[in-house]
Structures are given as C-alpha cells and as structure tokens.
N, C-alpha and C positions, 0 to 999 in steps of 0.2 A: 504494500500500500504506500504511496508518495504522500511525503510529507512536504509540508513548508513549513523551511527552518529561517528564523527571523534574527538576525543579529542586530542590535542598535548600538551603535558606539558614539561615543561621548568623546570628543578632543578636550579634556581638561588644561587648563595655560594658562599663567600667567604670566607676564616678562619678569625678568628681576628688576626690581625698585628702589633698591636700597643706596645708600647714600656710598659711592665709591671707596670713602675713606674713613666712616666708621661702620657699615652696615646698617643703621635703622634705616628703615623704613618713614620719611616724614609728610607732615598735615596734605592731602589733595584736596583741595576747596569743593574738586570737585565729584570728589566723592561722597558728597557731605549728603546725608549727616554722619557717617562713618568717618575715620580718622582719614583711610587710603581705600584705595581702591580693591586690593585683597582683600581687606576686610571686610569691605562690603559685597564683594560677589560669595566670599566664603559665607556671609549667614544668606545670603540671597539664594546660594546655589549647590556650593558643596558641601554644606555639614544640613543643608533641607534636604540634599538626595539620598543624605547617610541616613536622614531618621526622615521620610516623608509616611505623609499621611492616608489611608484611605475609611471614607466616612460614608453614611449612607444618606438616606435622605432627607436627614433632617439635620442631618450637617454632625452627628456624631461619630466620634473616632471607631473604628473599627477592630483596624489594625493598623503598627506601624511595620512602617519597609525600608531596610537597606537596602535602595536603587540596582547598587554598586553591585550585587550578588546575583544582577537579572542580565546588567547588559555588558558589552565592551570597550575596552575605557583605556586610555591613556592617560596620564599626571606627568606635567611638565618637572624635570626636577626642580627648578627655581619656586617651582609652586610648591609641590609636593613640601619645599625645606622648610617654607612662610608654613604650613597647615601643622609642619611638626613641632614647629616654634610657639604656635598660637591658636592650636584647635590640635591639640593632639588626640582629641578622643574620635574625630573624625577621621585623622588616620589610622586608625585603629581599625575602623571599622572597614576600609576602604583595602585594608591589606587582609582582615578576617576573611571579606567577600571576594577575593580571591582565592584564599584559600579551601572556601567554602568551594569555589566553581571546579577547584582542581579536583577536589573529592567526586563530585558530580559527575564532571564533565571528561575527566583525566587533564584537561587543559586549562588554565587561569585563564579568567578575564583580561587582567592588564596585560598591554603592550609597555613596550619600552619607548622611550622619546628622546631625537639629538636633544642635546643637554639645554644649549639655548636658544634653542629656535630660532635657528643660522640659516639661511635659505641657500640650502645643501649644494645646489648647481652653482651657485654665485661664488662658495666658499675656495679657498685654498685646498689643492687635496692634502696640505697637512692638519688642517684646519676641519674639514672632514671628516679625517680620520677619527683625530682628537675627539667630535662632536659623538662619535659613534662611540668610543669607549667610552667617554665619561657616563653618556645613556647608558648603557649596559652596566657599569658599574654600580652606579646608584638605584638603578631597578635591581641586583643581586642583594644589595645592603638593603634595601628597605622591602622585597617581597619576597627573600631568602631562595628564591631560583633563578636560573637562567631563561632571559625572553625569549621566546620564540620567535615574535614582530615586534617592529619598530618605525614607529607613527614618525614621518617624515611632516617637516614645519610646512606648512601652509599644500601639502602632497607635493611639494617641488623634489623634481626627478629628471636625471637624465642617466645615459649612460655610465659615466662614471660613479654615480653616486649609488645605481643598483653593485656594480662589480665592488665596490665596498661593503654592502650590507651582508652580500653572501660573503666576501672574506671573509668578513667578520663574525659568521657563523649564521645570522637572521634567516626565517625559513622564508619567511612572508612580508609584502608589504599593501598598506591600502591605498588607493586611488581613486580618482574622478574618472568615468570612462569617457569623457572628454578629451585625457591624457593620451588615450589608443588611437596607434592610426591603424592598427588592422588586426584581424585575428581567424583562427585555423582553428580546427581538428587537429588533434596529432597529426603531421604526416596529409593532411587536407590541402586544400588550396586555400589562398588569402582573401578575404571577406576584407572590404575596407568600409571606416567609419568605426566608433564608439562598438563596444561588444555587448551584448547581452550580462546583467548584472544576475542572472542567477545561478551561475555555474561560477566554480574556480579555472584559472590559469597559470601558466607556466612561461618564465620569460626568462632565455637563458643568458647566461653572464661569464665573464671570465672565472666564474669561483663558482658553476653550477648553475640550476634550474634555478633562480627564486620565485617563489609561489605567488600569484596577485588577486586581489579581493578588490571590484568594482562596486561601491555603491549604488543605491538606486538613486539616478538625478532627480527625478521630478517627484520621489517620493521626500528625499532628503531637503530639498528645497522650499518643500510644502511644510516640512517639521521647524526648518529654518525662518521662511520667511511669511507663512500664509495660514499663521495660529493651529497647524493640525495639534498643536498641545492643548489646545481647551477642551478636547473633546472625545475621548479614550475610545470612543464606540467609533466616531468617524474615522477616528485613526485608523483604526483595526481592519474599516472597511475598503480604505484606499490600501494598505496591506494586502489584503483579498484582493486586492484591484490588480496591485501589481502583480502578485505570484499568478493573476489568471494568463497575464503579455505572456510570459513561458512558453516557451515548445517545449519542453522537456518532457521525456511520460513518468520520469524518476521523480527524487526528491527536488524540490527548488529553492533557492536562496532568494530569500529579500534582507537587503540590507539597508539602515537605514544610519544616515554617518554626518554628524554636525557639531560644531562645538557646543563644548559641554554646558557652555552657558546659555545655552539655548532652554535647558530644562531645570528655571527657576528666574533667571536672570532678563534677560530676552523677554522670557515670557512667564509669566509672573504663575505662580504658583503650577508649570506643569513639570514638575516634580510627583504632583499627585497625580498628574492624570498618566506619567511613566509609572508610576506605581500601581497605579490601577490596570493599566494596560497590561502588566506582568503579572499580574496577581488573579485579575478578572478576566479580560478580555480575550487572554491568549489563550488562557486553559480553555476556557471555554468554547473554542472555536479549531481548537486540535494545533493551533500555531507552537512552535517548539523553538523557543529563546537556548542559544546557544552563542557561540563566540568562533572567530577566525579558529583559530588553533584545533578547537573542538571538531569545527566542520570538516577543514582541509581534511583532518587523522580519518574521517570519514567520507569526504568524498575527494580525493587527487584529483589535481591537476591534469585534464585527459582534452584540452584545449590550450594551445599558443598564443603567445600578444605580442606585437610590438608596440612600441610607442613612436610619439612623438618626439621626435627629434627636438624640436624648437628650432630659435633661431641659433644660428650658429652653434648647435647642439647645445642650446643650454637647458634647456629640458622645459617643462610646460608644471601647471601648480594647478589648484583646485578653486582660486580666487583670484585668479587674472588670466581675461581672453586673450592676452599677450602673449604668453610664455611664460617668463618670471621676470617680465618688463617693469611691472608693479614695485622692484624692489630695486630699481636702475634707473627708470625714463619716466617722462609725461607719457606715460602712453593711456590717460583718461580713466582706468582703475585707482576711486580714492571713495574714503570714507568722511561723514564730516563735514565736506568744503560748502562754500558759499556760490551764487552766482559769479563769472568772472575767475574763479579761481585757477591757479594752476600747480602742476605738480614739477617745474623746469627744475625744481632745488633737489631734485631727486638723486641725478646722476653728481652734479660736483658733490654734492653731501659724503655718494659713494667715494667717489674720487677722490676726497679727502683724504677717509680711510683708507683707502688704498695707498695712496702715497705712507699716511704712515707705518703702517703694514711694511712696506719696502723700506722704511726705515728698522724696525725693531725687529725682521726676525734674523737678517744679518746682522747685528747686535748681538741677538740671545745667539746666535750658533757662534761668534766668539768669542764671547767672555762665557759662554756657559762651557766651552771644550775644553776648559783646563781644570771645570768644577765637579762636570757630570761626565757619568759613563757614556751615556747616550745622552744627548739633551732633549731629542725629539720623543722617544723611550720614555723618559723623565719627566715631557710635560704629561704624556700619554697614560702615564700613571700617579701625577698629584691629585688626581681627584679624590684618590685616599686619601692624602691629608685633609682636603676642603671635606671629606664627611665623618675624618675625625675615626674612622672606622679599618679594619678592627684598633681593639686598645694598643694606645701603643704605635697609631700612625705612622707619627709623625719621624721619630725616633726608628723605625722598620724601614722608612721612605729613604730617609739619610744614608740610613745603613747600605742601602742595595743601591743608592742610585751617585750617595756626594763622594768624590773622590777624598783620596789623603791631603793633606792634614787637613780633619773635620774642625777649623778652630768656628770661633762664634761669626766672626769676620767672614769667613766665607759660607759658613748655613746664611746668615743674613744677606749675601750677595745673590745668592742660589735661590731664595725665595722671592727678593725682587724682581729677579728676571722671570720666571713663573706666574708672579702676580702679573706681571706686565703685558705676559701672554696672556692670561685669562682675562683681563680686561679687555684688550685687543681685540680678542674672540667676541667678548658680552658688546663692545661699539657695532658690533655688522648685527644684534638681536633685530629681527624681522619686523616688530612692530615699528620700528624707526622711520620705515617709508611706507605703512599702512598705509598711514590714513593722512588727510587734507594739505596738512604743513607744516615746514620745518620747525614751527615752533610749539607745536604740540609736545603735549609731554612725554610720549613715547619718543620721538626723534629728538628732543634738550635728553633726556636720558641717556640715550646713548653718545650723546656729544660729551656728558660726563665722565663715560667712560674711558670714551679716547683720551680725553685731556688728561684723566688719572692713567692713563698708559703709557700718554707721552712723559709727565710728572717722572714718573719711573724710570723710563728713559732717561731721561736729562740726569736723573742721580747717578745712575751707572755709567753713563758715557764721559759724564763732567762737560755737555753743550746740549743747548737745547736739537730735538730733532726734527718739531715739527711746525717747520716753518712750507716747508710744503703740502703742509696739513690746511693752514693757516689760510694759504694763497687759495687755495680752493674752496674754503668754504668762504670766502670774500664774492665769490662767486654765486653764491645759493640764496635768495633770499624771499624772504619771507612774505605770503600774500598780503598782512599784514604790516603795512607803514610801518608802524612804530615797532614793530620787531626787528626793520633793516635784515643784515645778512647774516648769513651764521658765523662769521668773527666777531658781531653785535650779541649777536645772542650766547655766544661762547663766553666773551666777557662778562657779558651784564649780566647771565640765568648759569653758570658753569662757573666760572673763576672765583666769582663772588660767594658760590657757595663749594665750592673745595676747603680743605678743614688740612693743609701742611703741619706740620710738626709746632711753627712759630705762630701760627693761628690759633694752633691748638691749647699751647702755653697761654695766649691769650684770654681765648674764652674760658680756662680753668680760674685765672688769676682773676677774671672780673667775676663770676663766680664767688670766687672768697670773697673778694668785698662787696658781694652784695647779699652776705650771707652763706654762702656755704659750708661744708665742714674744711677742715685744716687735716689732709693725714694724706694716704694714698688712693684715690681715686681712680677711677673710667671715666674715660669719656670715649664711647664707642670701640676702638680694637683699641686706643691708646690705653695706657696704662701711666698714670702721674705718681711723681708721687712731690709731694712740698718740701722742702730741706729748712727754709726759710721763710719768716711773714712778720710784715709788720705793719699797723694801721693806725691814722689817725684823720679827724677831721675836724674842718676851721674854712673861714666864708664861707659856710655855702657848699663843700665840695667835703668828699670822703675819698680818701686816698690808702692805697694798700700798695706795697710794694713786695715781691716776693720772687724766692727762686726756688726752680723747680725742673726737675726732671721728665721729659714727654719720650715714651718709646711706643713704635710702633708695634703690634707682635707679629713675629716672624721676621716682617723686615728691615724690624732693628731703626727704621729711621727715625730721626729724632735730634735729644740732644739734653743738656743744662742751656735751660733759659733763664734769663733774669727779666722781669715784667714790674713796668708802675704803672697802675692803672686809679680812672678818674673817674669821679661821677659826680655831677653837680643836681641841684633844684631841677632845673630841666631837663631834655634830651640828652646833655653832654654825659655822655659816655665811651671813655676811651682807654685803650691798652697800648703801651711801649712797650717794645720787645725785642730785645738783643739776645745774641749768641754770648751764652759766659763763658768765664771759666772761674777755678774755685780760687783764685787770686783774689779777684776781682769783688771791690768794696759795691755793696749793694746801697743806691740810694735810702735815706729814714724818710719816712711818710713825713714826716712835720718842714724836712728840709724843701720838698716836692714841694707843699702846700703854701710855705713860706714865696718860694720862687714863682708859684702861681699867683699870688697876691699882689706881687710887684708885677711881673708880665703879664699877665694876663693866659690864657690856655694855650692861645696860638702862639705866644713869645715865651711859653713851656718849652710847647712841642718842638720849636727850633732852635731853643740851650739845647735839648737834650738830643738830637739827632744826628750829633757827631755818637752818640753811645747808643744812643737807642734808636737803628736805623728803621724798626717797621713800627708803624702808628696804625693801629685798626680801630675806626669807629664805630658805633651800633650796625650801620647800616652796611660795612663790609664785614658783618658777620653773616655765617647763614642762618634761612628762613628760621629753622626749629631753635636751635640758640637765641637767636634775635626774642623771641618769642619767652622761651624761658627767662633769658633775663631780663625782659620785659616787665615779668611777673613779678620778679624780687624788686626789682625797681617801683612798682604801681602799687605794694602793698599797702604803704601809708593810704594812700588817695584811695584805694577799696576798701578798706577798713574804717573810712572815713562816711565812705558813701553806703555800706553795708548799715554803719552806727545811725546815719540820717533816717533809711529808709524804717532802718524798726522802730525807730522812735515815732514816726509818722503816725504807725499803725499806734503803738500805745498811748500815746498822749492825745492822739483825734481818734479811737476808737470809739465812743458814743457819738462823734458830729457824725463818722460815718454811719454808723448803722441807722442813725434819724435819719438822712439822705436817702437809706437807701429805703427806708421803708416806705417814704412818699415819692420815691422814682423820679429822683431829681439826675439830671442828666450831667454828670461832672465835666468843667471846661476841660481843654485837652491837653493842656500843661500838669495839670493834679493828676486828671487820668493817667499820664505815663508814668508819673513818679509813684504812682499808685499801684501801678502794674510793678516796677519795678520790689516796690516793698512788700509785695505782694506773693508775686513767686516766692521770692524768698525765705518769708515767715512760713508758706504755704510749706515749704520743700523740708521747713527745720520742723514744722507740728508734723508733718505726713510721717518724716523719717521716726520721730520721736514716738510716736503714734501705732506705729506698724512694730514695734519694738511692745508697745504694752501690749495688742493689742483691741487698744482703744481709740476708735477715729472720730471722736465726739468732735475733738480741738479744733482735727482739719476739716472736717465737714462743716463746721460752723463758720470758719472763714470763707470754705469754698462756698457756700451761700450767699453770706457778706458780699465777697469779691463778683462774685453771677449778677447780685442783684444792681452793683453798680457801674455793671458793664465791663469789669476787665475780664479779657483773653488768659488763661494760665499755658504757660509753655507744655503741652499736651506729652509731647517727645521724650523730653527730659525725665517729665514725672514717672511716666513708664518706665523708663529705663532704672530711675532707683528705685518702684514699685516690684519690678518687675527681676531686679538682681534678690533685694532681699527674700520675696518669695520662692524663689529657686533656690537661696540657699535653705529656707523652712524645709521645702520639700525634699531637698537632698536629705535633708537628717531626715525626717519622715520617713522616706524608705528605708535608712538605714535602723531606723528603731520604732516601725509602726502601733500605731497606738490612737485609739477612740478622740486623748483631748486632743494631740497634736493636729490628727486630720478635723475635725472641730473649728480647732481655732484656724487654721487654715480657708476652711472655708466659708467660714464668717469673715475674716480678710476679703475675702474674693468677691464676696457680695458687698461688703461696706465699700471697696472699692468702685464699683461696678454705679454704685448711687453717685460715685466722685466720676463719674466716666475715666476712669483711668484704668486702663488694660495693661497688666502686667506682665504682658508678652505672653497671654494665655493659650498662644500655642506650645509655646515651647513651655509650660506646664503640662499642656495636655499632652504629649509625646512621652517627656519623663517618667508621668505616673502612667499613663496607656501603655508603655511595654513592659512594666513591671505587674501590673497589677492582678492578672489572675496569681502569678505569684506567691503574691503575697496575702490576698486573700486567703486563699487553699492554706499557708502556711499559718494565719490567723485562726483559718478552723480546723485544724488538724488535731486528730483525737491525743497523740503522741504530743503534742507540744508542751514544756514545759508550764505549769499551773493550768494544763488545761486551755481546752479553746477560746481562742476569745472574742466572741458574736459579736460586742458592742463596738471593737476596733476593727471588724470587718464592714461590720453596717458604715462606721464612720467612713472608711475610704471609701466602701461605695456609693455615700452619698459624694462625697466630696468627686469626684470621679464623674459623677451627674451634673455636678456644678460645674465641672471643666468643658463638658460633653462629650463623654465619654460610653460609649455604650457598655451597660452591665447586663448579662445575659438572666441571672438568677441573684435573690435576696438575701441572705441568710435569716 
C-alpha cells in the first residue's frame, strides 16, 4: 500500500550579534519591546515550538507538543550558542526531540548547518572548508552524533561546494528544485527543467553520489508566504493536493521547507497549528511525518540531477532568481527597501572584504608557520576551543597544534591570528547583503567584524592593513543621505562602538567614579583588575584617577593603563588615558580638580595631553556603556523625580479621588505627571501585593487611576505579574499542595479584574504538561499520609482557571 511521507523542515538562524570585542549581545530598538532580536524570535518562535499548544474548542489546553520531535530542522550554530546561553531549557528539549526521532525513526531530525551562514559558492575554498567542519563539529558537541545532512545558507550551491560536503562525509543535501537544470532515471535520458519533489536523487561529485531532497515550491511558498499556518485542516488538504501531482504508484514524498520563523514569528501563533497538524491532522488522514535521513534509508536515490551551473558557475540559492547575485550585485533581490531604492552598495561592500581577505590570510600563513603545525589544520580545528568542549580544550588544542616553545607570548600571538580569521569569516555572514541597505543592521554588523579583523591585523603586523578595505567601501553608499558611505558608517556606527584595550581602561575607570566596585572586574572577555584609585571632588566636578590592568582572554591584548577621569553637573563626562608603566607617578584627584579650576576642562585636556594622549567622551563610548553610565550619572535627578511623583499621590490623595468621583477631566500637564506617579506607586503596591497575596492596595489605585483617565503601562505590568507567578508555580509543582494552588488562583483572578495577564500562556503550558502527573501522584493510594483529594481538586480547579482541560474530578 503507498504511502505519503511528509517531511517539514524548519531553517532555524540567526546571525551572530554580539558585540566583536566583548561578546554581549546589545539594546535593538528594534526589536522592542524585547532587549534584541534573539530574544524576541526565541519567545516568539523557538522555545513556543519547544512547548506549543493544542486546544479544543473553547480555547482549552489539551495537550502540549514538542514541534521539534515531529519535523526536520536545522539550528544555526551562532543561534543554537545564544539558546544555550539564554533558554537552555529549550535546548534541551530540541536535542531530546532528536533523540527521540533517532529511537523512532533510526535517523535524527537535525541536520547540521555551515557555521555562519557564509554563502558557500561566494566563499574561499578554505573558507568553505572551514565553514563545513566547524558545522559538523558543533552539531557532534551538542547532538552527540554524526550528521548525516547539512542545511547549506540560503541553499547556495555549486559544484565545488557539493565535492566538499561528500568529502566531508555529508550523505544529503536540500534544495529548491529551481536549482535543477535536468534530471534522469538511472541510466535514463535527460528531462530538462525543475524535477518532480516527490522522489529522492543522486548527484555525483568528486567524493561520491550525494543524495538530494527537493522541496515542494508552491507548497512551501504557500506555508511561507500565503498564511497556510492559520489553518491545520487546509494545510493538510493542499498536502493531499500535492502528493495527488505524483506519478509515482509507490510511496511519495511531500516536502514542505521554510525558515523556521515562519512557525510563530512570521506568522503568529502557527506553532499550534504545526502542532496540530502533527498530532491531529496527519494521523488522521494516514500522512506519515518522517525526516530526510529517515526517508532516503528507505527509499534511495534511483533518479539523477544536475544542476545549475549559475553564472560563471557560481551556483544558484533558494532566495534569489539570480544565482547568488543577491549576495554581490543590484541584481533587484532585496528585502525592506523603499521606492527608489537601490542595492549598487552590494558589490564594493563585497569588495571591500575581499580586499581585506587578500590582506590577512597571507598574514596568518606567515606568522602562523613558525607557530603552528599546520595553520590551515589549526584554524580547521579551533572550533574546539570556541565550544570550550571537551574539558580541557583549550590546553589539548595547544598541545596538538602550537609548536615549541609554548611560552604565553606566543599562545597569545597564535590566538590573535585565529580570532582574526574567525572574524574575517563572520564579515562575508549572509544576512549583510539581504536585505535593502548598507546601513541596516545586519550589513553595520558585519562591517564590525571586519574592522575587528582588521584591529587584529594591525597588532600582529605593526601597520595598518586595511586601507584597501577603506577605498572600497568609500565606494558603497547608503540609500539613505544621512548615512553617506560605508567609510561614514564604519566610522560613525563601527569605530565609535569598538571597545580596544584603552577604551576599555576607560569605560572601567568612569565606572568607579561613578560608583562602581574597586577590585577585579569584567567587562565582556576583558578581565580588569584596579592596582590603584583615588577620588575627590570640588566645583562642581568629581574626579577619580586610577590604574589598572585591561587583558584580553586568549589574546592577551591589553596593557597597565593609567586613567583621570571627569564628570561635572552636566553632560561633561570624560576619560584620559595613557599607556603606563609602574615608574610612572599617577596624577591625585584634588591636583586634577585644582588645575580644572584655573583652566577650565578644555585647558585640562590640553596640560594633560602630552601624558595622556586619548581623551574619550560620553559620546565616543558605545551605545550599551553610554547607557549604563548614563544611569549612574541620572541617579540623583531619578531619585528626585521618583520622590516628586509619590509625594503627589500622598499629599493630593483625597483632591484626587473627589475629582475622580465627579468625572472631572484633569488638564494634560497633571495628567502626565499623574501617569507618571502613577505606574509607579501602581508597580511598588502590585509587587508588594502579589507577595501577600493581597491586591486590595493595587486594585484600589487601579480604580482611582481608571477613573481619572490615566493609561497604566499594560507590558511592563505583565511582565513583573507574570515573572512572579511563574516563579509560584515552579514551586507549586515542585511541592503541590491545596493552599498553594488556592492562593494561586485567586492571584489569577484578582489579577484578571486588574486586566493584567501574567503571560497566562506560559502558565498554562507549565502546569498543562505536568498535571495528570501530578494529580494521579496526589491520589495515589501509596503516597505518603495518604491521598490527598483537597490538593488534587485545588490544581484542578486552578488548571480551569488557566484553561486547561481536566478530563475527570476527584
């Protein structure tokens, strides 16, 4: 009997984001109201497919579904590392549902992914290579097997880039059948055009047959762009649709292949309707969810493909009618833009990197040949150290790869030049020439990296290298005016926020005097530590002078800084900063503030600039810094304004509530300053409140405040409504019990009269997978003192309260 077997795979990706030179991850405006952009597609999309929902018709939980255990799925490592860092419990589950599939299925779900989503035809073939071991190693370390496939960035492919995947051992890879320019029977004649997506193929390579898996286009298109996520039953029947195009009289494949954000993010809650589709739709209708791996083992490759050459054989992608022109030329492929707009900054942007590229890897292959056994070997295997993994790395890495003598001088040259290639590598990431324009954040990002490559450079060589870097991207500019060229925006969104050794010194030193601790400290991979400090202040201005130690890890840059740093009444806030040594007498705060008194700041800064060559002010710090010490600096003046606004409330508490009881409509100057006292008092009775609770306090303000027309910030409330009762509810599971869930769900309803929703799905998941559970373990004849009815009735009221369907009462 033929079946139809149904794969859906998921492209999970993110770029990497993180700040070149210390790792976080900092504010995107525009991801708000989330901090960045992971972290808003991570609750949007991948920790909702880890636990999504299916409910019936009245909108009650059913059941919860790990997505991840149904379909096939690739995680970018730069993502996958963000999820382990900051949702680990979602990785958990995303490497359990693999293991789960392998039990099943004999084959895991996950594929392996190039490392950064390099657009593999465009790259270097050492750069290639590289991109393919790093994926393979980091899918070994974090899913404990070897992949079988590997999810090529954006499906860009040519011939060279297949003859490495089979080197490299890869059985399979997936593709657009856009990408085919013909295909055969074994041993048949050539059919030209796009092949049929329900059958496997075989496309041989200098290292072997590699196996190819064509998605369905106009099914996959319709999942991407034309809501087939809203609607689990129609999905299923365009499924049906397509497995009927088939000639096959066997089993047939529909495959259905989009990125991952497509199911949650994209499209807002089809998470549940992939959940449903898995759980409901398919059984029910004989459909059989399996995976590439799964399938091939079962049905080979007994049909040919060729592809697509491209142009100049550069191979063709799954998101541009070009080629891979998208990631080089205006060739009219862009995401974003405006009327008018163009993409000309495409190719110098390339060119840039390119130029510097032909600077730094004749660099690494000389100074690395007197360090490493193999250098190219060496980069091809640091990705152990970057996952830390096994114990003992780092120390194993040296061992096998740093020649004699291992002193610290030359490990710390050894990892410069390494970092400097994996930057190099992260400046060509794919999303740089996505989308509309050079000044987008994905294309400044990777302008970060170069510059932190070239940074590297210039230490090891002792001259700058990229000045051919430079000249080209003078060349690139931005559809936006005010952004000018990419030397404009290198400077003004890249330079400005680079964090060198002597910056680094700085933003620690203004730091202390704006309060910090005094000892050794982080500031992102740096490691400080304080030697010396000393502070005083007079006019007007607080002055701290200090020295200190800044190293980088691993590559050692750094130094003994000596910093005096300013901050007056207003804006003026600033950092001197010399190279010391331990000779060298540190200026006394009171001498500084002395000499400011007669000069004035600016007749400071230029006594002192025979000694203290770099001067950084607020605004040549970067953004997240800027911000931080912002906040030390603005405490007075919020503490000022915090004291205003409650006083408001307590000293006019009676004028307002006469106002509000005769529906007087307050001018709009009261009104804001009313809002403003208002959250505030609102968010310290709510917190205080939900601790007793008792929500008599907040209720009675959020009255007051309704009836006099102020808005309360809805978002915020939630969010510390909605952290404390998730922490209730954790202990609740962990020691279930009558008052607990009680007083639980009297919170949930006195809340509910506040309209404040306490992220009530994500209660209803936590206690909905746990709860027959724990039930059955509440009335269990064996339980210690005996069953206990009253603490079973309470979760399954409370459980009713979340909507949660309970089958039976006790």
């Amino acid at each position: 009997m033929s079946r139809i077997h149904l794969i859906v795979h998921g492209h999970f990706y993110q770029p990497p984001r993180g700040n070149p030179w210390t790792g976080d991850i900092e504010v995107q405006p525009s991801a708000a109201p989330y901090h960045d952009w992971n972290e808003r597609i991570t609750a949007e999309c991948y920790a909702a497919n880890a636990r999504s929902r299916i409910q019936d018709g009245r909108g009650r939980l059913l059941e919860v579904v790990n997505n991840y255990h149904h379909i096939s799925f690739d995680f970018g490592p730069t993502l996958f590392d963000y999820l382990l860092a900051h949702d680990p419990d979602t990785c958990r589950r995303i490497v359990a549902a693999d293991e789960d599939s392998r039990r099943r299925l004999g084959h895991g779900n996950a594929l392996a992914q190039a490392y950064n989503h390099m657009i593999m035809p465009l790259a270097t073939a050492r750069d290639r290579w590289t991109q393919i071991r790093w994926g393979q190693e980091h899918f070994r370390a974090h899913f404990g097997r070897e992949p079988e496939g590997m999810w090529l960035p954006e499906t860009a492919v040519n011939r060279d880039t297949l003859d490495d995947l089979a080197r490299a051992g890869m059985r399979f890879v997936i593709l657009a059948p856009s990408q085919a320019e013909a295909w055969r029977p074994a041993g048949g004649e050539w059919r030209p055009g796009p092949p049929p997506s329900d059958r496997t193929y075989f496309c041989p390579t200098a290292h072997g047959d590699l196996a190819v898996l064509f998605y369905h286009a106009g099914l996959s298109a319709g999942v991407a762009f034309e809501h087939l996520l809203r609607n689990s039953g129609i999905l299923a029947d365009r499924i049906e649709a397509a497995a009927r195009e088939s000639d096959l009289e066997g089993d047939r494949l529909v495959m259905i292949c989009s990125d991952g954000e497509s199911y949650g993010h994209h499209e807002k809650l089809a998470d549940m309707c992939l959940a449903h589709l898995a759980r409901r739709e398919a059984p029910a209708r004989g459909l059989v969810l399996t995976n590439p791996a799964a399938y091939l083992a079962e049905h080979p490759p007994g049909h040919e493909v060729r592809l697509k050459p491209g142009r100049d054989g550069q191979g063709t992608s799954w998101s541009c009618a070009h080629g891979v022109d998208r990631w080089q030329l205006d060739c009219g492929c862009a995401d974003g833009g405006q009327p008018g707009w163009n993409q000309a900054w495409r190719r110098p942007l390339r060119q840039a990197f390119d130029a510097l590229r032909r600077e730094i890897d004749p660099l690494y292959e000389r100074e690395a040949r007197d360090l490493l056994r193999d250098p190219w070997a060496a980069r091809d295997d640091y990705i152990r150290v970057l996952l830390g993994r096994p114990l003992g790395a780092v120390a194993s890495f040296l061992e096998q790869h740093l020649l004699e003598p291992r002193t610290d001088e030359r490990r710390a040259l050894a990892f410069r030049l390494l970092e400097m290639q994996r930057h190099a590598m992260f400046m060509y990431t794919s999303c740089g020439w996505f989308f509309a324009d050079l000044a987008g954040l994905e294309a400044v990002q990777n302008l970060r990296y170069a510059h932190r490559a070239a940074e590297l450079a210039r230490l090891v060589a002792g001259r700058p290298l990229d000045e051919r870097m430079r000249h080209w991207l003078g060349r690139a500019r931005s559809n936006l005016p005010r952004e000018g060229s990419g030397t404009d925006i290198l400077r003004r969104r890249v330079e400005a926020e680079s964090l060198p050794p002597e910056k680094a010194a700085a933003v620690a030193a203004l730091e202390l005097l704006l309060g910090g601790e005094v000892g050794r400290v982080r500031l992102g991979r740096y490691r400080l530590q304080v030697h010396r400090r000393g502070q005083d202040d007079a006019s007007g201005y607080r002055c701290c002078t200090c020295r200190l130690t800044v190293e980088a890890e691993r590559t050692r840059e750094g130094g003994l800084f000596d910093v005096v740093t300013l901050a007056g009444q207003s804006a003026d806030l600033v950092a001197l900063v010399r190279a010391a040594r331990p000779s060298q007498v540190l200026p006394a705060p009171d001498e500084v503030l002395a000499a400011l008194e007669s000069r004035g700041l600016a007749g400071l800064a230029e006594r002192l600039a025979g000694d203290f060559p770099r001067l950084f002010s607020l605004a040549e710090l970067p953004f997240a810094t800027r911000n931080r010490l912002l906040e030390y600096l603005l405490q007075p003046l919020s503490r000022k304004v915090d004291d205003g606004c409650e006083r408001l409330l307590v000293d006019h508490g009676p004028l307002f509530e006469g106002l509000a009881g005769i529906g007087v409509r307050l001018p709009r100057p009261l009104l804001l300053a009313l809002q403003g006292a208002g959250e505030r008092e609102f968010g310290r009775l709510l917190e205080r409140d939900l601790e007793s609770g008792d929500l008599s306090a907040a209720r009675k303000l959020y009255r007051l405040l309704s009836e006099l027309g102020v808005e309360l910030d809805g978002t915020g409330l939630a969010h510390l409504a909605g952290n404390h009762l998730r922490r209730m509810l954790e202990q609740l599971l962990e020691h279930p019990g009558a008052a607990a869930a009680e007083r639980l769900a009297g919170l949930l309803e006195r809340l509910d009269e506040l309209d404040i929703d306490p992220d009530s799905h994500r209660l209803q998941v936590l206690l909905g997978e746990r709860l027959e559970g724990l039930v059955q373990g509440l009335l269990d004849p064996g339980r210690p003192g005996g069953p206990d009815r009253a603490g079973a009735r309470a979760l399954l009221d409370l459980a009713e309260r979340l909507r949660i369907a309970t089958d039976t009462r006790p």
